[in-house]
N, C-alpha and C positions, 0 to 999 in steps of 0.2 A: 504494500500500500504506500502511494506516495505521501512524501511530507505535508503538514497544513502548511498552508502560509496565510497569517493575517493582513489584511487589507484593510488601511484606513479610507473611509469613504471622503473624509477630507482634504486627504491626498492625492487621492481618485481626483476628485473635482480641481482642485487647483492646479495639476498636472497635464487635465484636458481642457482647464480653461474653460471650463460649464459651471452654470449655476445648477441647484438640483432641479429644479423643473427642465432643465435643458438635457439633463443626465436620465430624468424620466423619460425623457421623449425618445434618445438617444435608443435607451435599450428596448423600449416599444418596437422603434422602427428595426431593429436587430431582429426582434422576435419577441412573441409574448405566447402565454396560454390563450389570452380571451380576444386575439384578433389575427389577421392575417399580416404577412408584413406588405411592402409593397416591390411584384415582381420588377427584378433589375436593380436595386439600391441595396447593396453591402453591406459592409462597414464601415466602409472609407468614404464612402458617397453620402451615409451618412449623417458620420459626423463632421465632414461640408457641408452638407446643407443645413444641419442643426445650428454650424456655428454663423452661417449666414443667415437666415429666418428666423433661428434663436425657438421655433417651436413646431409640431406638428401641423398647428392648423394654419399659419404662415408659409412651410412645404407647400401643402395643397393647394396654396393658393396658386403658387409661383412655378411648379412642374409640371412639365408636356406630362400630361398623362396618357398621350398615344403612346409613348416612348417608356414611361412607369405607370401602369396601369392600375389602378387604387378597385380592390375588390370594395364590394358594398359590406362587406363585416370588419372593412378597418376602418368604416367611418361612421359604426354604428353603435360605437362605446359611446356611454352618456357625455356628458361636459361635466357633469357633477361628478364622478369618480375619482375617488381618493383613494389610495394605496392605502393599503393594511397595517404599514412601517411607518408613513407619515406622524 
């Protein structure tokens, strides 16, 4: 079994230069349980566009979606959802 290693989440954040709403979105768009991601956008594309738009619903605004095509269950999580950890 491999070693733990601990991870400060505020290390995390100051090292990628996101605030945590920005680091929320980050890993949404990576992948989640409760939605689809969006085909064609990475990791690296990402967290380019996070760091440009600063959030998901700014994305959407701003991407060809011919080109990233946004299924209809990655835009049908509430506005009101709050993480569990928050």
């Amino acid at each position: 079994m491999a070693a733990q290693k601990k991870v400060k989440l505020s290390a995390v954040l100051e090292g990628m230069e996101l605030t945590m709403n920005e680091f929320i979105d980050l890993c949404i768009l990576l992948g989640c349980d409760y939605c689809d991601t969006i085909r064609g956008i990475g990791p690296v594309k990402a967290y380019d566009l996070i760091k440009k738009h600063k959030s998901i619903e700014e994305i959407l605004k701003h991407i060809d979606q011919t080109k990233y095509p946004v299924s209809v269950t990655f835009t049908s999580l509430p506005h009101t959802y709050t993480p569990s950890f928050m």
